[in-house]
MIRO-220341 format. One record per residue: residue number from 1; x, y, z of N, C-alpha, C in turn. Coordinates in steps of 0.05 Angstrom, whole numbers, plus 5000, padded with zeros to 4 digits. Example, Ala and Ser with C-alpha at 12.3 -4.5 7.8 and 13.67 -1.06 7.14 Angstrom:
1;5264;4886;5156;5246;4910;5156;5264;4934;5156 .
2;5257;4955;5142;5273;4979;5143;5258;5001;5157 .
# end
This chain:
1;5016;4976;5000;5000;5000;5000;5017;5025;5000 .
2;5039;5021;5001;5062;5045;4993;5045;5065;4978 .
3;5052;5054;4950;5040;5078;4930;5014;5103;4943 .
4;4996;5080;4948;4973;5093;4948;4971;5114;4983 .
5;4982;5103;4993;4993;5121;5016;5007;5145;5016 .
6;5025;5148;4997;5036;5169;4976;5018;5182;4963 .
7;5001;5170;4957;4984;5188;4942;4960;5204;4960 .
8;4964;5196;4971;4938;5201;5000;4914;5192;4994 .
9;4921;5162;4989;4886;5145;4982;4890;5123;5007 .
10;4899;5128;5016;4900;5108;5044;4908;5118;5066 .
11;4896;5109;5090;4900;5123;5122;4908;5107;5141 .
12;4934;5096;5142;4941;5071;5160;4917;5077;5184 .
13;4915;5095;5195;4892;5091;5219;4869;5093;5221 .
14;4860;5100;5191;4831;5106;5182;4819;5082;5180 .
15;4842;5062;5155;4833;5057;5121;4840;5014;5138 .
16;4825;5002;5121;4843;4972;5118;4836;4961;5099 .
17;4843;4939;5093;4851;4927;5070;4832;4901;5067 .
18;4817;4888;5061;4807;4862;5061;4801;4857;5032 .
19;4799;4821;5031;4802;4807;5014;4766;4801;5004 .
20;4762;4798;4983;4728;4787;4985;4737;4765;4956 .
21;4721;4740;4961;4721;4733;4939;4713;4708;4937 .
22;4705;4676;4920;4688;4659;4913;4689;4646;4951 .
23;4715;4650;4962;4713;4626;4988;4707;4644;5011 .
24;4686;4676;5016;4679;4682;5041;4657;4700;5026 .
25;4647;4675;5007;4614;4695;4994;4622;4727;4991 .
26;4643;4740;4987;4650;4762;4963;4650;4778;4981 .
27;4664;4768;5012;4664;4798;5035;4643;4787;5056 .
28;4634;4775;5052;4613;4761;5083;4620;4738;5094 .
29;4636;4740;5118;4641;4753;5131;4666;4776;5113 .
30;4677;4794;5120;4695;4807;5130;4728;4802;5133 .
31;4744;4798;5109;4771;4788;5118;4791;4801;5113 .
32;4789;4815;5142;4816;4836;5137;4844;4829;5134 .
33;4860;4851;5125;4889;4836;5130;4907;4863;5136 .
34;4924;4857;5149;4947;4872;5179;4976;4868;5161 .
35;4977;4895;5175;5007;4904;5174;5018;4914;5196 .
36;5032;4885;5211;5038;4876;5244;5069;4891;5240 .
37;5084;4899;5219;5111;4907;5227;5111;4928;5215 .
38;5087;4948;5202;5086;4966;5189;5102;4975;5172 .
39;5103;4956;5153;5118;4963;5134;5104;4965;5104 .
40;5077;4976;5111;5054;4976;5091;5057;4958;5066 .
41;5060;4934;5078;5046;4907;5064;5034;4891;5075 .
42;5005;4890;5067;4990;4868;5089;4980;4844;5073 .
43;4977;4829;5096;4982;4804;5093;4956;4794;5110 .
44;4939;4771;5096;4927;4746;5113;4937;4722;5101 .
45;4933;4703;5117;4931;4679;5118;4908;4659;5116 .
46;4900;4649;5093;4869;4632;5091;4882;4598;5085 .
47;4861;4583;5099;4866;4557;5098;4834;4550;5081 .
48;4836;4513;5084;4806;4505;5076;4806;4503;5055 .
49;4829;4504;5033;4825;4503;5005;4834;4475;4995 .
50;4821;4467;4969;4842;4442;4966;4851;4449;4937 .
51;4873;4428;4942;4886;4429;4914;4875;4424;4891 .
52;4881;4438;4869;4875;4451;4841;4856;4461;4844 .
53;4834;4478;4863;4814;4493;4856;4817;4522;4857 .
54;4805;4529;4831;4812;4557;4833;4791;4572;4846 .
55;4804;4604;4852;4786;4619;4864;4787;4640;4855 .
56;4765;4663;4854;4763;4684;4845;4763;4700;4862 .
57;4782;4726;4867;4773;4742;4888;4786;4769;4881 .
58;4780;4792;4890;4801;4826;4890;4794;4836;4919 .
59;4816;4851;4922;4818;4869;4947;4797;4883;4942 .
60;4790;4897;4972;4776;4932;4972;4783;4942;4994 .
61;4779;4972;4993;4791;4984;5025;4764;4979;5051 .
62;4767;4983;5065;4739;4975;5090;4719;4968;5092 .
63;4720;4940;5070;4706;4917;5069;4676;4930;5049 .
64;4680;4947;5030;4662;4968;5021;4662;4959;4990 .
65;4642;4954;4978;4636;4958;4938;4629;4983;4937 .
66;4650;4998;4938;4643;5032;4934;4665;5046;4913 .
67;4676;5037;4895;4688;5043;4878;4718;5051;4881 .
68;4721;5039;4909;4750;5036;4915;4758;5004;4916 .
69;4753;4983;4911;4758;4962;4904;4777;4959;4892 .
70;4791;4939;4871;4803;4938;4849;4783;4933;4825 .
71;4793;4938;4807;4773;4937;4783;4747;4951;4776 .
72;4746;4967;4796;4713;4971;4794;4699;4979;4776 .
73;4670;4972;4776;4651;4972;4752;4658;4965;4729 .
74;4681;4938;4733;4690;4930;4702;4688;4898;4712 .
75;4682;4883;4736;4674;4858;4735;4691;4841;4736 .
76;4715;4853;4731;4748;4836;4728;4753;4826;4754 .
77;4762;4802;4760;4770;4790;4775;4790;4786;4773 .
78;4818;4767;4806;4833;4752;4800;4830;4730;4804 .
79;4845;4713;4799;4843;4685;4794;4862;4667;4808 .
80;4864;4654;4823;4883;4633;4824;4883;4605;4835 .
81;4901;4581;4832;4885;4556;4832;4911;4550;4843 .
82;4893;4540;4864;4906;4528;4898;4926;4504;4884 .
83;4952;4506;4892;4976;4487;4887;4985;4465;4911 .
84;4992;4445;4912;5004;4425;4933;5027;4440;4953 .
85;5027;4444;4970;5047;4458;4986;5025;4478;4995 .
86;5054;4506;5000;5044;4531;5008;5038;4539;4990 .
87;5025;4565;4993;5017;4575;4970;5016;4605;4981 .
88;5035;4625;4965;5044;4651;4974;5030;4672;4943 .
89;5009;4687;4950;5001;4705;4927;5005;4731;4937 .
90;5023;4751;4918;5042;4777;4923;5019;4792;4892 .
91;5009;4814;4912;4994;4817;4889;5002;4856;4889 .
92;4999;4865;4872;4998;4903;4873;4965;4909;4887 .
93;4958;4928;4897;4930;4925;4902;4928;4953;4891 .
94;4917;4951;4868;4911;4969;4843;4891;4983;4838 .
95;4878;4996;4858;4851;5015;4854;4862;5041;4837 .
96;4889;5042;4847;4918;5062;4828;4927;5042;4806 .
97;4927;5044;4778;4943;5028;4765;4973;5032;4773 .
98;4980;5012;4763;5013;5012;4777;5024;5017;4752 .
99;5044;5028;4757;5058;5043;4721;5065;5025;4712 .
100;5063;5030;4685;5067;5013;4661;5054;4985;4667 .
101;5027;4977;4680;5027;4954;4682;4997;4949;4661 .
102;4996;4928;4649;4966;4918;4631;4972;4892;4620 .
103;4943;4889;4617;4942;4853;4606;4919;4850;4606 .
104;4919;4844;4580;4892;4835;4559;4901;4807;4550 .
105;4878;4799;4542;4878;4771;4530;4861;4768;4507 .
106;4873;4758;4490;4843;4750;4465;4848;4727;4448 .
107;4834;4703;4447;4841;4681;4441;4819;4679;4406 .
108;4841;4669;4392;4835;4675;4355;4840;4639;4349 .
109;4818;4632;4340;4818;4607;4318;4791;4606;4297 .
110;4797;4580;4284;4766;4579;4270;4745;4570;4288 .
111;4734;4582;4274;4706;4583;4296;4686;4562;4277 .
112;4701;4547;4266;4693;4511;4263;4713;4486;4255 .
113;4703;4463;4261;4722;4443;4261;4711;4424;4243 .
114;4718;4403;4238;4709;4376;4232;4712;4352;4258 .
115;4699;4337;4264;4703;4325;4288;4724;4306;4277 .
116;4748;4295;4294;4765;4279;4294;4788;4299;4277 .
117;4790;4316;4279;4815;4345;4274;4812;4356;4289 .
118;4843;4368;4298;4861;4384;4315;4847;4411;4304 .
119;4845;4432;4322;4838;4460;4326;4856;4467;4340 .
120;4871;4500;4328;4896;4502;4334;4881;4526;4349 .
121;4892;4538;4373;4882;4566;4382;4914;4582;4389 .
122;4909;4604;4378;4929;4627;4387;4919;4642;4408 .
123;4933;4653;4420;4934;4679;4430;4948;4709;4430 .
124;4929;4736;4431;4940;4753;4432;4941;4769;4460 .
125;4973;4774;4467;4977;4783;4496;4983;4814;4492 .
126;4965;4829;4500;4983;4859;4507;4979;4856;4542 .
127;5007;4860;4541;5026;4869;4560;5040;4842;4580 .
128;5040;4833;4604;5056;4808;4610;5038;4792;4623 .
129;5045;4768;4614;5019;4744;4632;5042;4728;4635 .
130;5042;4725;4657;5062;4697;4670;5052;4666;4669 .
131;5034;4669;4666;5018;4641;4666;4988;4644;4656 .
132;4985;4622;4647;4959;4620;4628;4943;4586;4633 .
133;4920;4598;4646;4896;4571;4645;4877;4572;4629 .
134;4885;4551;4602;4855;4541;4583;4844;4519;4593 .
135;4813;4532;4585;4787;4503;4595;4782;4502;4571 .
136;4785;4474;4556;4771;4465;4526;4740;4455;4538 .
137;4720;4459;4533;4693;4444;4536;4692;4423;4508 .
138;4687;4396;4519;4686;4377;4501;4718;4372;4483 .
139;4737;4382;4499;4763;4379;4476;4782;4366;4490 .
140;4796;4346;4482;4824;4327;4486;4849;4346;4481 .
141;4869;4358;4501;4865;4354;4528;4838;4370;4538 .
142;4835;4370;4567;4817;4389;4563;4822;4412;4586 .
143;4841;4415;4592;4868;4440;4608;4889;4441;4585 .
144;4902;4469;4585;4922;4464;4586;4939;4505;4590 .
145;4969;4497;4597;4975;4535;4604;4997;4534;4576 .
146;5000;4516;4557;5018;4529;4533;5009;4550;4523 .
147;5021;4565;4508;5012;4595;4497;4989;4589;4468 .
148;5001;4556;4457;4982;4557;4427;4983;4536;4431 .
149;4959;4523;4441;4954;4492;4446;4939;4486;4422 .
150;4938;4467;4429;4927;4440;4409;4912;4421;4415 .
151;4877;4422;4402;4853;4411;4418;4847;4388;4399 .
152;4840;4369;4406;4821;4354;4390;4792;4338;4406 .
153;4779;4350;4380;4742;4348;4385;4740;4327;4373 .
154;4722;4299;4389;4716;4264;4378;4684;4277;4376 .
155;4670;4295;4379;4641;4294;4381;4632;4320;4365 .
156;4612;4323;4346;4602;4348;4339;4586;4358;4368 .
157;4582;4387;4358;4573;4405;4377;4582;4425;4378 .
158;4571;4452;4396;4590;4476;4405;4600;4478;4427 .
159;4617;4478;4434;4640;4486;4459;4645;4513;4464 .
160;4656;4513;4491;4663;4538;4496;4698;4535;4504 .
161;4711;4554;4492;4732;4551;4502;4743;4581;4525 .
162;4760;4570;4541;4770;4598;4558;4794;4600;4562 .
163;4813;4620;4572;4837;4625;4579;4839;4647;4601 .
164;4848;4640;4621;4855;4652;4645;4881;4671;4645 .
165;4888;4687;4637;4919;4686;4645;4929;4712;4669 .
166;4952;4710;4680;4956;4726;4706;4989;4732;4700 .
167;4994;4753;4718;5018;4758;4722;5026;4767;4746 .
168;5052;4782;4752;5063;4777;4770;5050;4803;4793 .
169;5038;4821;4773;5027;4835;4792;5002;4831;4799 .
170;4988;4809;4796;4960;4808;4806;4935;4815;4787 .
171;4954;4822;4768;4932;4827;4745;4926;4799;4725 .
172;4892;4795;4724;4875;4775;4711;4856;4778;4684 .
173;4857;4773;4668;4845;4781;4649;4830;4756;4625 .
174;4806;4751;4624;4796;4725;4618;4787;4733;4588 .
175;4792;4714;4562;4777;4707;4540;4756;4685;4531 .
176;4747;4689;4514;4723;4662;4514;4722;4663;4489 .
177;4723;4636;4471;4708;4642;4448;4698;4613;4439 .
178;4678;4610;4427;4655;4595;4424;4654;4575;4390 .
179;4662;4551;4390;4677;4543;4376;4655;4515;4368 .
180;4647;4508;4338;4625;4491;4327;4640;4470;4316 .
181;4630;4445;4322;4655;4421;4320;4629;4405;4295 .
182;4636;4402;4271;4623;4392;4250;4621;4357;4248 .
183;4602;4349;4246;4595;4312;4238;4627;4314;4217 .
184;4646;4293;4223;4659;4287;4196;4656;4276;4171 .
185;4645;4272;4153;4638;4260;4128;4667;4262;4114 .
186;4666;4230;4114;4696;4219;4090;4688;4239;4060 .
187;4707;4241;4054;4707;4259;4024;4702;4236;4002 .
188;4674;4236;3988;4669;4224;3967;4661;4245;3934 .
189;4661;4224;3924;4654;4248;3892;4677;4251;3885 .
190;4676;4266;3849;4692;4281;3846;4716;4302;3851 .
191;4711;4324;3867;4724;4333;3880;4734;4328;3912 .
192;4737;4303;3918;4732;4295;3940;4749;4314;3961 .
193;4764;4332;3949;4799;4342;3956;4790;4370;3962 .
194;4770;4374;3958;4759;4402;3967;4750;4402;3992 .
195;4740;4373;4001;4736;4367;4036;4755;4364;4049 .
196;4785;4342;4041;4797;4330;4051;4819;4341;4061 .
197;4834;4337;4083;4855;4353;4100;4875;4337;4086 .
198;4892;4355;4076;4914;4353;4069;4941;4346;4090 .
199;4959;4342;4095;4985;4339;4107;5013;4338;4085 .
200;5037;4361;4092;5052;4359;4069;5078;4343;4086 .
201;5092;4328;4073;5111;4315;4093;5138;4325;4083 .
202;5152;4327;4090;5178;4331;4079;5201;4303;4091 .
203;5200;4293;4074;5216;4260;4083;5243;4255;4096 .
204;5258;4280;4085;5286;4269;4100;5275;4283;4133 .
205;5265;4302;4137;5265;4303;4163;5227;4291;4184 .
206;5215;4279;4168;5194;4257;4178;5196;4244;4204 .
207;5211;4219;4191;5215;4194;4206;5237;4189;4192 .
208;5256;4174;4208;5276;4162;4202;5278;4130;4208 .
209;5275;4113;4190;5267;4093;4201;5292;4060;4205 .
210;5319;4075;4197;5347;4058;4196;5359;4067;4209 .
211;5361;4088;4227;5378;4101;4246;5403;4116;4230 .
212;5398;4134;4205;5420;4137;4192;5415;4168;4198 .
213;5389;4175;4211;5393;4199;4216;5373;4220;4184 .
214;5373;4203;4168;5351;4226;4147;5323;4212;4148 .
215;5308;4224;4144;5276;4209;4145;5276;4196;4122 .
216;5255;4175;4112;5253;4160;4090;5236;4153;4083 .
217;5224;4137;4061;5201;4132;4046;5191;4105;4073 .
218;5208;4095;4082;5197;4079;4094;5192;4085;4124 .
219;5200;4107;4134;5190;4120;4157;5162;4125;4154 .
220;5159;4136;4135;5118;4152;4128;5107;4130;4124 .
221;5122;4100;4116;5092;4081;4120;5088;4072;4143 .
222;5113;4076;4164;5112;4058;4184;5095;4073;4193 .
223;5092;4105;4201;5075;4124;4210;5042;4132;4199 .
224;5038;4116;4182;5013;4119;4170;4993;4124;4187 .
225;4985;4096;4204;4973;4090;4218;4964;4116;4239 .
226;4990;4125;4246;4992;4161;4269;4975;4177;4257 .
227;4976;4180;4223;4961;4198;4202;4937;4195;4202 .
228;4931;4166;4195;4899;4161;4197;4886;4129;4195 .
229;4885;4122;4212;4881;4088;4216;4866;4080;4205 .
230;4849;4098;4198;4821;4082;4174;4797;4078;4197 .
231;4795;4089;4226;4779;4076;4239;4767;4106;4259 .
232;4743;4116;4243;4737;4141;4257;4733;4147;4287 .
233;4732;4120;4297;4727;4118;4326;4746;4126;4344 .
234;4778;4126;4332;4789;4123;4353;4797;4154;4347 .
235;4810;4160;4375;4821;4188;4375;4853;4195;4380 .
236;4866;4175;4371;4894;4171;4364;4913;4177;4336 .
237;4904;4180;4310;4903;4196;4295;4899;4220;4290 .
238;4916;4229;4272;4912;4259;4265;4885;4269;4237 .
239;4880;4243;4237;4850;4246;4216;4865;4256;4191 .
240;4885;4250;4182;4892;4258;4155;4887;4243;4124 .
241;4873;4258;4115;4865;4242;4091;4877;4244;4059 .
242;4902;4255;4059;4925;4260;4035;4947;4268;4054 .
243;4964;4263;4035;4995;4269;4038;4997;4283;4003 .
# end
């Protein structure tokens, strides 16, 4: 609370600091937190959680939704998901933006699939996220914190997909985007190649299948099967239907 003490938005003897958020119903009760060596950083201590659940919560000053909160009138939360051990969260408490600090999130793919194909998702970050939690709905895996994961849908339908991501100052910022997973139909007819997913291989670096170190004609047959087994059921293939 340095900053904002500097600024004269805080009153060590006035003012305090409490936490509200998914694990004390959003401020009811009341959970303050102390600064016992006054060195204006306060601190509580909460138990009762278990491991990997996340929780949503932001500071406010004297336990008040009065537009001194963090975030206010913008709905933003933080986020974080209880780890094995201790678990120590160092956050800025930002009713003051802290200089130079921001983080947005916006997650870009096609917004359709074929079932039994990979859906690739990007992301675009302004400013720093230290860590990132995706929820695939209906997708293999169905977590994951890489920056450009890789989903695969076995069922038509629409999903939702999300991404959490945080950084070191406490700042949370969530995307969503809403993604239609299509019946697969084998490519028949004429143009059958206008349906069909392509894969381009480049052979010396493929598979290498003599240990000589270049990939070979006989690496890609051994790997066929990885490409496309012939058997729509399973979800071990990459559903490829040309090379």
């Amino acid at each position: 609370m340095s900053y904002q003490i500097e600024l004269g938005d805080f009153d060590p003897d006035e003012d305090f600091v409490d936490v509200a958020g998914t694990f004390n119903d959003w401020g009811s009760p009341v959970t303050q937190l102390s600064d016992e060596d006054n060195d204006s950083v306060y601190t509580v201590t909460l138990d009762g959680f278990s491991i990997n659940e996340t929780i949503a919560y932001k500071f406010r000053l004297n336990g008040q939704w009065g537009g001194t909160e963090e975030f206010p009138g913008a709905g933003n939360d933080r986020f974080y998901t209880v780890q094995d051990g201790e678990n120590v969260i160092e956050v800025w408490y930002n009713d003051e933006a802290h200089p130079g600090d921001t983080l947005v999130v916006d997650i870009s793919s096609s917004s359709t699939v074929k079932q039994h194909h990979y859906l690739f998702y990007q992301l675009s970050i302004t400013g720093q996220a230290d860590s990132l939690l995706w929820t695939f709905e209906g997708g293999q895996p169905d977590t994951s914190t890489e920056v450009e994961p890789v989903v695969y849908y076995t069922e038509p339908g629409t999903y939702q997909t999300k991404v959490i991501a945080t950084n070191e100052f406490g700042l949370a910022d969530t995307s969503e985007i809403t993604i239609t997973v299509e019946e697969y139909q084998p490519p028949t007819g004429e143009k059958w190649w206008t349906q069909a997913t392509f894969y381009e291989i480049f052979v010396r670096s493929f598979y290498d299948s003599d240990g000589d170190g270049t990939g070979d004609f006989n690496g890609i047959t051994e790997k066929l099967d990885y490409l496309n087994d012939g058997d729509p059921e399973t979800t071990d293939d990459l559903g490829i239907d040309a090379l």
